[in-house]
C-alpha positions as CSV (number, residue, x, y, z in Angstrom):
1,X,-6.8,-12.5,7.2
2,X,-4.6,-11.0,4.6
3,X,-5.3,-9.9,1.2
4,X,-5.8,-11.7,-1.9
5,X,-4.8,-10.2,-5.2
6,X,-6.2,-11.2,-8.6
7,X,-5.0,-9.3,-11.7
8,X,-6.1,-9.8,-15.6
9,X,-6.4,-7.6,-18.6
10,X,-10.2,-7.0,-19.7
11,X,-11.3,-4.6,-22.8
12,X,-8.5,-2.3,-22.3
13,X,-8.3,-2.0,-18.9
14,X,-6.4,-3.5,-15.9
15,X,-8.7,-5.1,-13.2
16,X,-7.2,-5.5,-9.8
17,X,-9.5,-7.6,-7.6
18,X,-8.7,-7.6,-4.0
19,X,-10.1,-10.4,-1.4
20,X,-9.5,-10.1,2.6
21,X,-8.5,-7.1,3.9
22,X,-6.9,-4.4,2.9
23,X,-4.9,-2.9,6.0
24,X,-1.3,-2.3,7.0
25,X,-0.1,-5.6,6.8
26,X,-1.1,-5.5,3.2
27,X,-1.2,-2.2,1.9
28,X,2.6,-2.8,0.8
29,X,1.8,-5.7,-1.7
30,X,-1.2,-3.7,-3.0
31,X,0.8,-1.0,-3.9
32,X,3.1,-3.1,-5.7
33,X,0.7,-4.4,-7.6
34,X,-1.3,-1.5,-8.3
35,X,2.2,0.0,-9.4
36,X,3.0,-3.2,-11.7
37,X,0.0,-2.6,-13.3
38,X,0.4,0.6,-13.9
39,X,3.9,0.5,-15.5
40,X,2.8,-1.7,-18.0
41,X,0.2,1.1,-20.1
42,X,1.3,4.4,-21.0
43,X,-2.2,5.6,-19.8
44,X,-3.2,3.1,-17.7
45,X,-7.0,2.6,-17.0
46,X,-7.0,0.5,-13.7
47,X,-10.1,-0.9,-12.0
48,X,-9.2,-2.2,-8.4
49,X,-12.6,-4.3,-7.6
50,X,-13.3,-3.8,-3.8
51,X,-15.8,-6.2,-3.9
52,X,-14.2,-8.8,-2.2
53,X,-12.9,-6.9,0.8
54,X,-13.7,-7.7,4.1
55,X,-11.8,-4.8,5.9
56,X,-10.1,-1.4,4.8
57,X,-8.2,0.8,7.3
58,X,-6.6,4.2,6.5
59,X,-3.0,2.6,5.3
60,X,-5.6,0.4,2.3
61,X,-7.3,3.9,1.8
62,X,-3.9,5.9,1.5
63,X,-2.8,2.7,-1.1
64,X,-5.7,3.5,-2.9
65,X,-5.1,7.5,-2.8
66,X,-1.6,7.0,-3.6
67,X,-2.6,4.7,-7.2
68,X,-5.2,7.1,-7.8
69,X,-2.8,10.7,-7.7
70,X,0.2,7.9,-9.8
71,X,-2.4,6.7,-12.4
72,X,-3.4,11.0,-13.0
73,X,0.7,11.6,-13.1
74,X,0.7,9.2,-16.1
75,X,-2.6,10.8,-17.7
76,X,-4.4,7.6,-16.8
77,X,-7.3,6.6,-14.3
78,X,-8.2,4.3,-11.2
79,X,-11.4,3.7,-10.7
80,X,-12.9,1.7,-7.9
81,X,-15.5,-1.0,-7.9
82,X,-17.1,-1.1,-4.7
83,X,-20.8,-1.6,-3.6
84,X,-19.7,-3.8,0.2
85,X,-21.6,-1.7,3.3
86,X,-17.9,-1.7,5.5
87,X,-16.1,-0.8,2.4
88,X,-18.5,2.1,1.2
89,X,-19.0,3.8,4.7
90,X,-15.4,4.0,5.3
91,X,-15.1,6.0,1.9
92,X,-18.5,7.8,2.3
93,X,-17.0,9.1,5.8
94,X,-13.6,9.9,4.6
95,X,-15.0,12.1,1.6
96,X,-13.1,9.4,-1.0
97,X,-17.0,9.1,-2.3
98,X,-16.2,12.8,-3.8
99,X,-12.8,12.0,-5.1
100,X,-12.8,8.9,-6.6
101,X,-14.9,7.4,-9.6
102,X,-17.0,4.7,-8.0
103,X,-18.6,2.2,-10.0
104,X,-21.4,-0.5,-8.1
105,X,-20.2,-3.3,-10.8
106,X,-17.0,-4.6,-12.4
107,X,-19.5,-4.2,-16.1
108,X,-20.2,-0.7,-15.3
109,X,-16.8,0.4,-14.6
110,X,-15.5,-1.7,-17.9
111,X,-18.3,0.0,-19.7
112,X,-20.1,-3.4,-21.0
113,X,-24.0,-3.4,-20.9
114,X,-24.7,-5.5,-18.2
């Protein structure tokens, strides 16, 4: 399966939802988009909602590190939505839990009481 991107604009942020997996195939088009979104801020606050994934593999994790270290370059921040068991371990046992800002809703990483 490949991956599915949705984008919209919610209360100042940039949500990036991704559905499928997330692996070499389709790490290129993620980026893209992740890079799109970016450009259009000039502090960009990107969510990327992991929610959706079935699969991640270390291209869809370097993707991910590669937006985050982009969104800091431009004084801005991507934080990652992600509460999925396959999707947490692989970040839990790469040590991403430690570097990125993980929130376990798309409300509590847009900051609206949920």
């Amino acid at each position: 399966m490949t991956v599915r991107i949705e984008r919209r604009d919610t209360a100042g942020n940039v949500v990036v939802a991704l559905r499928g997996d997330l692996d070499l195939d389709s790490a290129p088009t993620v980026r893209e988009a992740l890079i799109e979104a970016m450009g259009e801020a000039p502090a960009p606050r990107i969510v990327v909602d992991l929610e959706g994934l079935d699969f991640i593999d270390s291209a869809g994790l370097g993707v991910l590190v590669g937006g985050l270290e982009r969104a800091r370059s431009m004084d801005g921040e991507l934080v990652l939505v992600a509460t999925g068991r396959s999707v947490v371990k692989v970040l839990e046992l790469t040590g991403l839990t430690r570097v990125f800002e993980i929130h376990p809703s798309l409300s509590a990483a847009l900051g609206v009481p949920g």
